[in-house]
C-alpha positions in Angstrom: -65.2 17.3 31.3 -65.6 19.5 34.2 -66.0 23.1 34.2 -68.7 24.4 36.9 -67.2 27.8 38.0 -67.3 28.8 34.2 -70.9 27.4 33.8 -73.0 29.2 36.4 -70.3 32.2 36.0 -73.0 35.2 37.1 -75.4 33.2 39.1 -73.3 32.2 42.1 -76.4 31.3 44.1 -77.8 27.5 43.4 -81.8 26.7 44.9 -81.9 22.9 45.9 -85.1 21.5 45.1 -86.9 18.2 45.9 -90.1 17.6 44.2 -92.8 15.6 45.2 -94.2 16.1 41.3 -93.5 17.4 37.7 -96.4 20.2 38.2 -94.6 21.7 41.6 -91.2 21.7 40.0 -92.0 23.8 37.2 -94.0 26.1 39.3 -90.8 26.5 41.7 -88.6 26.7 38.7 -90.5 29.6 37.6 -90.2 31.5 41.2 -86.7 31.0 41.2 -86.7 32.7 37.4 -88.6 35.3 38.5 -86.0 36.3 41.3 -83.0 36.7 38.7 -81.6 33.6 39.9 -80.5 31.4 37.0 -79.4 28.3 38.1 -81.2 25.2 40.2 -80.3 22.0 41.4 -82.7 18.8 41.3 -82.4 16.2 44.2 -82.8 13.0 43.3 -84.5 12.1 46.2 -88.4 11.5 44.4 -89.1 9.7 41.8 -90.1 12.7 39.3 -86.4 14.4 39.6 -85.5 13.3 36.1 -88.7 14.1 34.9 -88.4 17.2 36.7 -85.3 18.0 34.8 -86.6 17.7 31.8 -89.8 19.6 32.4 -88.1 22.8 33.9 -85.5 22.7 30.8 -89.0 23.1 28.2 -90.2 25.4 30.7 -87.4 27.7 31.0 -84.7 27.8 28.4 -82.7 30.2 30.5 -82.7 28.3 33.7 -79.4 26.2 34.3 -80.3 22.5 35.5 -78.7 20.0 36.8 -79.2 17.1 39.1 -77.8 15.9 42.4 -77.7 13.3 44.6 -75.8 11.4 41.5 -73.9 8.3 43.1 -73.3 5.9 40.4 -73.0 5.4 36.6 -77.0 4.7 36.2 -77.7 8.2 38.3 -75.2 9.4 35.7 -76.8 8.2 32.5 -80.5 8.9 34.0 -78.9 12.8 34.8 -77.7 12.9 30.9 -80.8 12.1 29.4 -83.1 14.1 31.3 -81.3 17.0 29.9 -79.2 17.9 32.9 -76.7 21.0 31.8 -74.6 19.5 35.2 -74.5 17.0 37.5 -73.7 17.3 41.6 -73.1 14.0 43.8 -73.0 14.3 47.6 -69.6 12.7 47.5 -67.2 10.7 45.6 -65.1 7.5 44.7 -62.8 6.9 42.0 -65.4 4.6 40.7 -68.2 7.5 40.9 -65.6 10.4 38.9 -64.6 8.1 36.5 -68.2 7.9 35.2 -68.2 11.7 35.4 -65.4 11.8 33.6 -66.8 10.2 30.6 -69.9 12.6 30.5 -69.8 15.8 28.6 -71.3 18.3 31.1 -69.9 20.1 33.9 -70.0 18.1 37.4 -69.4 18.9 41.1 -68.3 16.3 43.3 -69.1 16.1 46.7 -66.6 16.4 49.5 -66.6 16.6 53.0 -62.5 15.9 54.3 -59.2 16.9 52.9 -59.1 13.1 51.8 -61.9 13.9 50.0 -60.6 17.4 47.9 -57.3 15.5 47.2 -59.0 12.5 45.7 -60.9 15.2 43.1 -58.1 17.1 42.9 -55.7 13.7 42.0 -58.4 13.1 39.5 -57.9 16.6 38.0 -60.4 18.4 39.4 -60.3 22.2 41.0 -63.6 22.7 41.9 -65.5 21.0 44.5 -68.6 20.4 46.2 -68.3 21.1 50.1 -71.3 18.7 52.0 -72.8 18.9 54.3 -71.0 22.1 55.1 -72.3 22.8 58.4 -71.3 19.6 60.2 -68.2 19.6 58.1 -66.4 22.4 60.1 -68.2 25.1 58.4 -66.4 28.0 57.0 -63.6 27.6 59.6 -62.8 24.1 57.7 -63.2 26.2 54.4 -60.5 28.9 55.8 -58.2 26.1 56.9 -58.8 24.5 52.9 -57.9 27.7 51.2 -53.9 27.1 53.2 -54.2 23.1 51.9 -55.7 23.4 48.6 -55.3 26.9 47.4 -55.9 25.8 43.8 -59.5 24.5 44.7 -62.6 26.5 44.5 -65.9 25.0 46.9 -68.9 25.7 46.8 -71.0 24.5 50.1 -74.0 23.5 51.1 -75.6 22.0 54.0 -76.8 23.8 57.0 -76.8 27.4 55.3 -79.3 29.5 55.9 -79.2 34.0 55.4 -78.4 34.2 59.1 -74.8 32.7 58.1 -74.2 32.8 54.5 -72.0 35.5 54.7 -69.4 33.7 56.7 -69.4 31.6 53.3 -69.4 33.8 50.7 -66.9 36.3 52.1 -64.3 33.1 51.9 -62.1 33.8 48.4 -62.4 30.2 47.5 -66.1 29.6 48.2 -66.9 30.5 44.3 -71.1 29.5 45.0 -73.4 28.4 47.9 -76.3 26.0 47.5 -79.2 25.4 49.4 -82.6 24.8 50.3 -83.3 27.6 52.5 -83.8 29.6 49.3 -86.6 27.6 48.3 -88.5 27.4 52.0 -90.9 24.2 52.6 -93.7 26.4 54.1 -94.0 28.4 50.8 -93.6 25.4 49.1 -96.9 23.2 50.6 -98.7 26.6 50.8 -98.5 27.0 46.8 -96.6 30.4 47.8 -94.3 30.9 44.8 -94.4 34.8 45.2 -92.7 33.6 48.7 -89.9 31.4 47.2 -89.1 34.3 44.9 -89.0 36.6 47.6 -86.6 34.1 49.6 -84.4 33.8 46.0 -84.0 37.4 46.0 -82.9 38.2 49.4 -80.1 35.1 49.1 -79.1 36.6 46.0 -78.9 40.6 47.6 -77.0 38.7 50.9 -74.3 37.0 48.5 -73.9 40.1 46.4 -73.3 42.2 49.6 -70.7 39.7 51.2 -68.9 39.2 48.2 -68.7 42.8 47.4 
């Protein structure tokens, strides 16, 4: 099943977050909370991302969590039984969405080329991860998408910073933007959680205003 637009329906906005342990996840998890933001995306780029998972899910009931960087059927099972509520890969093969099809949570795939969003949308899918968005063609490419695929909803990431996420999420089939930038390294090795919350809630004012 797939059905991200409907899941994080509300909380367009989605915090990507490597942890380099358990402890710092939860305590990042609870800044991004604390902003109103409701919805955060593990990497699996350490070692403690599934446990990460997990631990955020106890942590904070509320919080949707999912994880990424999902590129075969064993990232898919370890995804599932950490508790992920979705799963986001940073691209896609029919091999890949076939294990995603046979999973009962909402998943994203990743796409970076038409070839890419007609593969997904040839496997049924209308909603689409856009990665890495910046060095994709940016919003231009998005613009361009909207002509080619104007059932399919992105959401991108990559490269998106305040300074030009509005030229994202003014785009009518940009239905969410995820990034880092919302959970900024300097607050993060300075133990600054007042500081990642502050960085969540000025994404979250931004989006609202552009996609007023």
């Amino acid at each position: 099943m797939s059905d991200f637009k409907s899941l994080i329906e509300g909380t367009p906005l989605l915090p990507i977050l490597q942890p380099h342990s358990v402890e710092q996840a939860v305590n990042i998890a609870g800044a991004v909370h604390a902003s109103g933001l409701r919805s955060i995306e593990v990497v699996r780029r350490t070692p403690v991302a599934a446990a990460a998972v997990t631990a955020i899910r106890e942590a904070f009931p509320e919080l949707l969590v999912g994880m990424g960087t999902v590129l075969n059927q064993a990232h898919v099972q370890e995804a599932v039984d950490a508790g992920s509520q979705f799963i986001i890969t940073p691209t896609l093969s029919e091999k890949l969405l076939s294990a995603l099809s046979d999973i009962n949570i909402p998943y994203l795939p990743g796409t970076a080329s038409p070839s890419d969003i007609l593969l997904a949308v040839e496997a049924g899918l209308s909603e689409v991860k856009f990665f890495p968005a910046s060095l994709s063609g940016g919003a231009a490419m998005l613009k361009n998408f909207s002509a080619i695929f104007p059932e399919v909803s992105l959401c991108p990431t990559g490269g998106i910073s305040n300074s030009n996420l509005h030229e994202y999420s003014s785009l009518p089939n940009v239905f969410a933007v995820g990034g880092s930038w919302m959970i900024p390294k300097s607050c993060v090795a300075s133990g600054d959680w007042q500081g990642v919350t502050a960085a969540c809630a000025l994404a979250q004012q931004q989006f609202t205003k552009d996609a007023a």
